[in-house]
GURODREN-871757 format. One line per 2 residues: for each residue y, z, x of N, C-alpha, C. Coordinates in steps of 0.2 Angstrom, whole numbers, plus 2048, in hexadecimal, padded with zeros to 3 digits. Layout:
Y Z X Y Z X Y Z X | ... $
end
This chain:
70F 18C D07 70A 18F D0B 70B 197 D0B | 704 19B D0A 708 1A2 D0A 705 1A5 D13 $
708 1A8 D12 706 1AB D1B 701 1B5 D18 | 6FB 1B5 D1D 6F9 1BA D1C 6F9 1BF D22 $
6FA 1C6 D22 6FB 1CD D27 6F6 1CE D26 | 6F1 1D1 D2C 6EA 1D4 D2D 6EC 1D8 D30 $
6EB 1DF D32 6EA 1E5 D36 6E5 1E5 D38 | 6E4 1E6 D3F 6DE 1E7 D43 6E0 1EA D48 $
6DD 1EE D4B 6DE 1F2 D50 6E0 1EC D59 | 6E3 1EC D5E 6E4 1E8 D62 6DE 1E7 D66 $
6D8 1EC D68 6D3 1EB D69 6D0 1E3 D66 | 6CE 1E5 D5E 6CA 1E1 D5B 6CE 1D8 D5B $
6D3 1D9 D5A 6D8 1D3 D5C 6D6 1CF D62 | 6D6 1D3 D68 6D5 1D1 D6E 6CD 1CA D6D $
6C9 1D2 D6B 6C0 1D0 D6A 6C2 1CB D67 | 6C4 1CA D61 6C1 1C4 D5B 6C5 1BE D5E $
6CA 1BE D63 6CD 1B9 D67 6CB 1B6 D68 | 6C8 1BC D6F 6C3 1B8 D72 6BC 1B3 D72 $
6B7 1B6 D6C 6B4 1B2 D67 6B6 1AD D64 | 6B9 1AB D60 6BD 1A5 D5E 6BD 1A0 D63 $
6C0 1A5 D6B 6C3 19D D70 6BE 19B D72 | 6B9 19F D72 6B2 19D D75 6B0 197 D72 $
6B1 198 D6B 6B0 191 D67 6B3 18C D65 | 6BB 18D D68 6BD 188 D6A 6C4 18A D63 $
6C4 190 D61 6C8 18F D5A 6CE 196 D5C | 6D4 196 D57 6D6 19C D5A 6D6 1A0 D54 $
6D8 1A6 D52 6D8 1AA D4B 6D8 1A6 D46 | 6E0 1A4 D46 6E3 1A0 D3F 6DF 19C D3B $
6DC 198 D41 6D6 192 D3F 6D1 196 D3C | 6CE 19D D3E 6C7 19F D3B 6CA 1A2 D34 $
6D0 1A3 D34 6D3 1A7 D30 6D0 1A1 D28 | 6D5 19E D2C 6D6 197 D25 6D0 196 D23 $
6C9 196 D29 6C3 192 D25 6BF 195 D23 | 6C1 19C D26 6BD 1A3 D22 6BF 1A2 D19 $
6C4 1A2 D17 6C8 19E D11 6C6 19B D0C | 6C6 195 D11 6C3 18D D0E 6BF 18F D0C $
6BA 190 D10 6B2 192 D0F 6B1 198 D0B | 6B4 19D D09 6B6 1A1 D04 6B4 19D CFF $
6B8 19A CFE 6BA 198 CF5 6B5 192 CF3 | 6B5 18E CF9 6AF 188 CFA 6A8 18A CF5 $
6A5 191 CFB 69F 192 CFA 6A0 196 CF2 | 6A4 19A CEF 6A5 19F CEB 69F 1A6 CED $
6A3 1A5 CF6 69C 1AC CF8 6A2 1B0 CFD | 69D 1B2 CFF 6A2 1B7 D09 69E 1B4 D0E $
6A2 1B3 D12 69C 1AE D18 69C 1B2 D1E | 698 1B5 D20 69A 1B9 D25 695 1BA D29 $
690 1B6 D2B 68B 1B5 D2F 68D 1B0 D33 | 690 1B1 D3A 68F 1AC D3F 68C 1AE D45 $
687 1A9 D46 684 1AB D4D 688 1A8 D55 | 688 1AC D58 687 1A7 D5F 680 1A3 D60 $
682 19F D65 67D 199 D67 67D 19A D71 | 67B 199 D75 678 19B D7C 674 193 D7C $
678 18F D7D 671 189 D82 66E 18A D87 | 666 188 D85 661 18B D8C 664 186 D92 $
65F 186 D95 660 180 D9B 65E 17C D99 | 659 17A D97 65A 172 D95 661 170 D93 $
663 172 D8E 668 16F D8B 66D 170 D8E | 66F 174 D93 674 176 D97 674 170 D9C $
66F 16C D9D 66D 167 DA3 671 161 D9E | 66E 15F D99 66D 15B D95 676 15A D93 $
678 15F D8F 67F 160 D90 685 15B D96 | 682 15E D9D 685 15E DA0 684 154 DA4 $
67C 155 DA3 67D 14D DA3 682 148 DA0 | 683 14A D9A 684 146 D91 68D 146 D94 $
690 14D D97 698 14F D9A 699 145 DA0 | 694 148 DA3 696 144 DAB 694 13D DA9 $
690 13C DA5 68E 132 DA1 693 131 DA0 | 698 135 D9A 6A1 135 D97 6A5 134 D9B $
6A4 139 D9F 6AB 137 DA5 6A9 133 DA9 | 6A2 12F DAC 6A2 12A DB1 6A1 122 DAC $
6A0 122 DA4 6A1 11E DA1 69B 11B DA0 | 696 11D DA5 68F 119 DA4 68A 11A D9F $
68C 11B D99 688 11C D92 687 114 D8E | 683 115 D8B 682 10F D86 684 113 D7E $
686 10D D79 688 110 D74 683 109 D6F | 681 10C D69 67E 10A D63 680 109 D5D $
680 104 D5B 683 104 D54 67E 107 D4D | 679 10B D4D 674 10C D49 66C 10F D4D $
66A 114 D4A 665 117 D4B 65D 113 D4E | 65E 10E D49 65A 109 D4D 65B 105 D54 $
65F 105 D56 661 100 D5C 661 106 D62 | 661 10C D60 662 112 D64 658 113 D68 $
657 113 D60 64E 113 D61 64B 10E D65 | 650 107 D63 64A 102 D68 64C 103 D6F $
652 105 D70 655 107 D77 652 10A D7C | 64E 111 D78 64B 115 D79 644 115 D7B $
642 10E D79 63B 10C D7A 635 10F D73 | 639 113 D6F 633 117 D6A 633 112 D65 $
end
């Protein structure tokens, strides 16, 4: 495994940290998949957008958290049995 040095100002470090942790990743991680994807694609991948969920989903979200944690969800074996569930 070869290990790579990047120079960046401490500023930019800080920034691109903190971005990563927001999604949950730390440098290393984006480093290696920037990479992968690299060579994957045979492109440069360098478009990532953020995402901002409105309220609905922010509501929705938070329902979906508290059903997990109090255990009262139903689970599905197949698309179909979700549908008839559903009434549609």
């Amino acid at each position: 495994m070869a290990t790579l040095t990047v120079r960046l100002s401490d500023e930019l470090k800080t920034d691109a940290t903190e971005v990563a942790e927001y999604y949950g990743f730390d440098l290393g991680s984006l480093t290696r998949a920037f990479y992968t994807q690299m060579v994957r694609e045979r492109a440069i991948p360098l478009k990532l957008n953020s995402y901002e969920p409105n309220d609905e989903s922010l509501r929705t979200i938070a329902e979906t958290d508290a059903a997990i944690a109090s255990g009262s969800y139903e689970t599905y074996d197949d698309a179909a049995s979700l549908l008839r569930a559903a009434g549609a």
